[in-house]
C-alpha positions as CSV (number, residue, x, y, z in Angstrom):
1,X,15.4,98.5,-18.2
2,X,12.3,100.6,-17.9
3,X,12.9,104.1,-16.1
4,X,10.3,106.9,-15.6
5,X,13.3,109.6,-15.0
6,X,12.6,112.7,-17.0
7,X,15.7,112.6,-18.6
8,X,14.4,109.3,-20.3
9,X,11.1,110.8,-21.5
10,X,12.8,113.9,-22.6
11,X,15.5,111.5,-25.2
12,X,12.5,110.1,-26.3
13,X,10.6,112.9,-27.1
14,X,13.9,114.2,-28.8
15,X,14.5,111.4,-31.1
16,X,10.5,110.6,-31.9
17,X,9.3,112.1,-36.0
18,X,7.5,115.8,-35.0
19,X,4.6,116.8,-36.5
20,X,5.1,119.0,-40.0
21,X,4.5,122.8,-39.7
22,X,3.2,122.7,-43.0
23,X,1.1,120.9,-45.1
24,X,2.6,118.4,-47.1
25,X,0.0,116.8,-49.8
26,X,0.6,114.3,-52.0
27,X,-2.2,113.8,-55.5
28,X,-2.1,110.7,-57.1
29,X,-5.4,109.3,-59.3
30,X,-7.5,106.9,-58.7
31,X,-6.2,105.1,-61.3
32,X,-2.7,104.3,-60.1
33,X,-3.6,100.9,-59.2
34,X,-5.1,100.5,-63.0
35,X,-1.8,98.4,-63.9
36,X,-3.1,95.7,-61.2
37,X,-5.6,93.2,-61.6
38,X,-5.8,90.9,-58.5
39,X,-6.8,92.7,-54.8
40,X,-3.4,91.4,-53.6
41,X,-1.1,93.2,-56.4
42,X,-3.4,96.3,-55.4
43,X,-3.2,95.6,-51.9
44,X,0.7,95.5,-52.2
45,X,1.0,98.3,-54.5
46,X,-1.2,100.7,-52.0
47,X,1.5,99.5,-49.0
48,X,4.3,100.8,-51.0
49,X,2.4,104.6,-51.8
50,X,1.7,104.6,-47.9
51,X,4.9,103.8,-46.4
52,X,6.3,106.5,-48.7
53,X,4.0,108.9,-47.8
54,X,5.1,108.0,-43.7
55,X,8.4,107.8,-44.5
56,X,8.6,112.0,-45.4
57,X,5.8,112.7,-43.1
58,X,3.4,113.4,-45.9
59,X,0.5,115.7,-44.3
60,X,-2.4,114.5,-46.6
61,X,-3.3,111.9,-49.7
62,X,-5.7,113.0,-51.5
63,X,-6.9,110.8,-54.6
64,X,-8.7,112.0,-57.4
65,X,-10.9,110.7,-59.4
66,X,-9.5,111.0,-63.3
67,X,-11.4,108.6,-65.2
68,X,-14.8,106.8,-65.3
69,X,-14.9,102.9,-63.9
70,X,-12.1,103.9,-60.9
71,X,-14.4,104.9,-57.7
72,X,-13.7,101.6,-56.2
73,X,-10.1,101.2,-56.5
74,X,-10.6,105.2,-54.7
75,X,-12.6,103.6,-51.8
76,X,-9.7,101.0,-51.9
77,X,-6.8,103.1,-51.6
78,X,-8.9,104.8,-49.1
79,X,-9.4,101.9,-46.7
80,X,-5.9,100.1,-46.8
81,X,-4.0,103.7,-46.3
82,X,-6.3,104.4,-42.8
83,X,-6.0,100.4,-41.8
84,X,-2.5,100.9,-42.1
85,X,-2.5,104.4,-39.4
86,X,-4.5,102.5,-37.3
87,X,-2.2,101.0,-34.2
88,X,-1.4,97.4,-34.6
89,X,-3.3,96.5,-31.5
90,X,-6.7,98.0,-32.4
91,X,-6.9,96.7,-36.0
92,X,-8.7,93.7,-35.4
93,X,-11.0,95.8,-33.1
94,X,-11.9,98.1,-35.3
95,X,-11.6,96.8,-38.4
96,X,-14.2,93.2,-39.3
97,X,-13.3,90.9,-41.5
98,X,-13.6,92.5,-44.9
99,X,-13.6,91.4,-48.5
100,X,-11.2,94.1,-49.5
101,X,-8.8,93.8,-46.6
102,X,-8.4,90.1,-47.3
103,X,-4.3,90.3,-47.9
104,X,-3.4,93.0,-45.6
105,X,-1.1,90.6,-44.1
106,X,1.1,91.5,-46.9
107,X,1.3,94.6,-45.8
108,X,4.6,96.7,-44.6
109,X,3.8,97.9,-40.6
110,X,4.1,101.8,-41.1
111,X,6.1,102.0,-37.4
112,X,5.0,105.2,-36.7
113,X,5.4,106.7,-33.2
114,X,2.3,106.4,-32.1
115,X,2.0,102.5,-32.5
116,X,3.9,101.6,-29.4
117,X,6.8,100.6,-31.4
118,X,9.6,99.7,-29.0
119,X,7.6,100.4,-25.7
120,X,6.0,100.7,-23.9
121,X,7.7,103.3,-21.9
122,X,6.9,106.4,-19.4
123,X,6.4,109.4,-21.8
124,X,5.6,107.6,-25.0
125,X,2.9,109.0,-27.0
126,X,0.4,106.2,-28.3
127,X,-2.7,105.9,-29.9
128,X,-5.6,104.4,-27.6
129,X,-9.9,103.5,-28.3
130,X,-12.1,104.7,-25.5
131,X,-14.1,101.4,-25.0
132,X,-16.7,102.8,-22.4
133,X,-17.3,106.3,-20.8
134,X,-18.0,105.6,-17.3
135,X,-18.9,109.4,-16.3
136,X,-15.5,111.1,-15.1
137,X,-13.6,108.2,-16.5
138,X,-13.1,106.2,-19.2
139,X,-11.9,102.8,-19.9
140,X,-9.1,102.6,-22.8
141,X,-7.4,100.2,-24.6
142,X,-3.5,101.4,-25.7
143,X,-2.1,98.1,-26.4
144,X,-0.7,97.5,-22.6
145,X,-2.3,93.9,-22.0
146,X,-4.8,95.5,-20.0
147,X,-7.8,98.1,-19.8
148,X,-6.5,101.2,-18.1
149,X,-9.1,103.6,-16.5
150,X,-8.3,107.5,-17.0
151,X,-9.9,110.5,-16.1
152,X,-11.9,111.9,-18.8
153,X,-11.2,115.0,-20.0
154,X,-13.6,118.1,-20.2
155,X,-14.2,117.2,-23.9
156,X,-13.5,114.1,-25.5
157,X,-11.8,114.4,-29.1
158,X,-13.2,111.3,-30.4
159,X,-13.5,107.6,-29.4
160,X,-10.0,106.9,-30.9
161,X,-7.7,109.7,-28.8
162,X,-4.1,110.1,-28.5
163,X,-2.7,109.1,-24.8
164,X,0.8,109.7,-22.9
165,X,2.1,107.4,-20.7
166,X,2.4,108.4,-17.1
167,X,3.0,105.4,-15.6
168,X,3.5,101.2,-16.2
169,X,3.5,100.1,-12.7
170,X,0.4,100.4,-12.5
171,X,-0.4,101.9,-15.7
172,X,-1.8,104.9,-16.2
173,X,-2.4,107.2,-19.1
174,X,-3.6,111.0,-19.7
175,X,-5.5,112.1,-22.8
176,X,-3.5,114.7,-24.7
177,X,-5.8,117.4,-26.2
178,X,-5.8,117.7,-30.1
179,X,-2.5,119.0,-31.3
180,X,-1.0,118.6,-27.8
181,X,1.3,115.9,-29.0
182,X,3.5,117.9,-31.7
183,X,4.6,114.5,-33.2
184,X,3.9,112.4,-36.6
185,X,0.6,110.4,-36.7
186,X,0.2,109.7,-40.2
187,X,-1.5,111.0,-43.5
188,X,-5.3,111.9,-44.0
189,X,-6.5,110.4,-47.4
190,X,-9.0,112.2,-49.0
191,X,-10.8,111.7,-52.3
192,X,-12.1,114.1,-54.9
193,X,-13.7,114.3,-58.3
194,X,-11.3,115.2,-61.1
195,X,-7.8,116.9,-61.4
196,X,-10.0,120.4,-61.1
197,X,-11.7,119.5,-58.0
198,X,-7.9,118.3,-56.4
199,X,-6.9,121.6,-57.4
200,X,-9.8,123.0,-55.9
201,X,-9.3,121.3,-52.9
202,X,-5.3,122.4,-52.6
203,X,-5.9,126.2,-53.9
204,X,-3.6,128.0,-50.8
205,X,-0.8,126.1,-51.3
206,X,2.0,126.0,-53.5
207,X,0.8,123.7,-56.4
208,X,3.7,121.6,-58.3
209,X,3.5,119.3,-61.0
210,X,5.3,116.7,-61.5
211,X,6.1,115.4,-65.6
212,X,9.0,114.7,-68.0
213,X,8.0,117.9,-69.8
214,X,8.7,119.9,-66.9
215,X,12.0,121.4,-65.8
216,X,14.6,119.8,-63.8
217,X,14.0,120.3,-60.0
218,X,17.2,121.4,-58.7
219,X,18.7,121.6,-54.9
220,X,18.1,125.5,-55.5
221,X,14.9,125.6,-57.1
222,X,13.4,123.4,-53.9
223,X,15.4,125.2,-51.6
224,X,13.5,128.9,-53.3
225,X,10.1,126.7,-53.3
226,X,10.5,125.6,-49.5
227,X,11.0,129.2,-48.7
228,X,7.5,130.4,-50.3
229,X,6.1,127.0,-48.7
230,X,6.6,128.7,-45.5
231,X,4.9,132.0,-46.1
232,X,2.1,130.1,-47.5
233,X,0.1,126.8,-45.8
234,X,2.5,123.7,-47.0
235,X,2.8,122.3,-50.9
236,X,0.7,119.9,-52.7
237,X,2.7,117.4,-55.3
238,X,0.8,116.2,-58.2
239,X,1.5,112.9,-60.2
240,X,-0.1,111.7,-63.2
241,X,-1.6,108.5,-64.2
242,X,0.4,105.3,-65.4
243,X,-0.9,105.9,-68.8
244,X,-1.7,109.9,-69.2
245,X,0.5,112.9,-67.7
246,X,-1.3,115.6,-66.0
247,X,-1.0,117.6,-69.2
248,X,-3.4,114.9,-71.0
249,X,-5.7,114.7,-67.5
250,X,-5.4,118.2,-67.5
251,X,-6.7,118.5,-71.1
252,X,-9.6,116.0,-71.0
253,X,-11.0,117.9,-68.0
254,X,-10.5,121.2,-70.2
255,X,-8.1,123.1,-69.0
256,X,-3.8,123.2,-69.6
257,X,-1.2,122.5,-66.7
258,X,0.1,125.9,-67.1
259,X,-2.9,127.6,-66.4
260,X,-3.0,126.0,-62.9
261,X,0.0,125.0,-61.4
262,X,2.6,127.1,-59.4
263,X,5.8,124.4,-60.6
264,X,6.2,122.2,-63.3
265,X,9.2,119.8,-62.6
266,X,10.8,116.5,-64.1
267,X,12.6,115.2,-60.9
268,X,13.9,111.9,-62.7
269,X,16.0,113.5,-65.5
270,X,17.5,111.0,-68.1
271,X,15.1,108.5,-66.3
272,X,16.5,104.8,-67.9
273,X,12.8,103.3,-68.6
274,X,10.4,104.1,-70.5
275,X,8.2,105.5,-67.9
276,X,8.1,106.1,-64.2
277,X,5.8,104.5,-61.8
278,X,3.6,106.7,-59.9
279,X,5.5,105.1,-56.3
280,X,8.9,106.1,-58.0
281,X,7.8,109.2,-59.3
282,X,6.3,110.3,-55.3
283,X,9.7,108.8,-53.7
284,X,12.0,110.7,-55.8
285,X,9.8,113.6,-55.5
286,X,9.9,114.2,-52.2
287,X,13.6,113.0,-51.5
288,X,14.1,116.5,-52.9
289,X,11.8,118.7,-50.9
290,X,12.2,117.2,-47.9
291,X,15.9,118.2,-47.5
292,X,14.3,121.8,-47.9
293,X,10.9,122.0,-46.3
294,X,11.0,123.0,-42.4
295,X,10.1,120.3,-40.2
């Protein structure tokens, strides 16, 4: 049963993924889909990264070119990670028939809070496309089986805005203001030239490294990183390629790990293969910090 009571709205609020306080950045290279040579195995392998990423409310992707011959399988990553944050029911609105997005049905839904998963209800916070500005309104599309007019706000964010529901009988919506919402939307994905210009692009934050040759990461060493997380603007986790660690990226760009990185960490001791896979490497990664970092 729907109810608009503000007890209601207030449980959901309460039990919906808030936005991170911090920045939370995950590197990986361009060349992490290297091991894949079809568009679906990519396709799938990208799904995984992202629903990771969603899963521990990862701030930021940001890819970096480490090699020659990879820019496309950047652009890739690029394009499934924001298909997947966009809301099921604007996808095929904004987002043609494309070559490269030929087996996104393969894809796992990323469920987060803004996708109208489980409404709609009075007080849920969803993502909506303004279709046409019509001077003090505008006409938008959330996914309720119908165009809702609302009143336009004295500046409009951007064509895609985030909306709260105010009503359902009749519906009716109000435009939050950027950062009014205080819950989970997703990732950014960026991408970059080189290990150095990732580094570059992460220099106020705690930097960590992630390779066998590191030290173990331990419940107190994360718990003493969160705490200088949180004097500082979030964390940035690095992982290596399938084939080279970041201390051989790191060399063939001229430079040494040491010289740049805050933390160096092996968080799969006594792993049982031969090597880890970037996906496992990120999951286990952030399995550990995320029982320190502040929400």
């Amino acid at each position: 049963m729907i109810t608009s009571s503000r007890g209601t709205t207030e449980m959901h609020r309460r039990d919906t993924p808030v936005a991170r306080r911090i920045e939370l950045v995950v590197a990986v290279p361009a060349s992490y889909l290297s091991t894949e040579h079809s568009l679906l195995l990519k396709t799938i392998k990208i799904g995984i990264l992202a629903r990771l990423l969603a899963v521990f409310r990862a701030t930021r992707l940001l890819v970096y070119i480490d090699r020659e011959g990879v820019d496309e399988d950047a652009k890739l990553i690029k394009e499934v990670t924001e298909y997947m944050l966009t809301a099921p029911y604007l996808k095929k609105r904004l987002y043609p028939r494309k070559p490269e997005l030929r087996y996104v049905g393969v894809l796992p839904p990323l469920q987060l809070p803004t996708h109208g998963v489980g409404g709609p209800r009075v007080g849920e916070v969803r993502e909506a496309l303004v279709l046409r500005d019509l001077g003090d309104v505008v006409l938008l599309d959330a996914g309720l089986g119908r165009y809702v007019k609302c009143r336009k706000p004295e500046r409009l964010p951007d064509k895609r805005v985030l909306v709260e529901i105010t009503s359902l009988k009749p519906p009716r919506l109000r435009i939050l203001r950027p950062g009014e919402a205080r819950i989970y939307t997703g990732f950014r994905t960026d991408i970059v030239r080189g290990l150095r210009g990732a580094l570059n692009n992460t220099r106020s934050l705690l930097r960590v490294a992630t390779s066998r040759l590191g030290e173990v990461l331990t419940a107190e060493k994360a718990s003493r990183d969160a705490r200088e997380v949180s004097a500082r603007r979030g964390i940035a986790i690095f992982m290596g390629a399938p084939d080279r660690g970041l201390y051989e990226i790191a060399r063939s760009e001229g430079f040494s790990v040491e010289e740049v990185f805050d933390r160096i960490y092996n968080t799969i001791p006594h792993q049982g293969t031969r090597t880890v896979r970037v996906e496992e490497a990120v999951a286990a990664t952030l399995a550990i910090y995320n029982m320190f970092l502040e929400s």
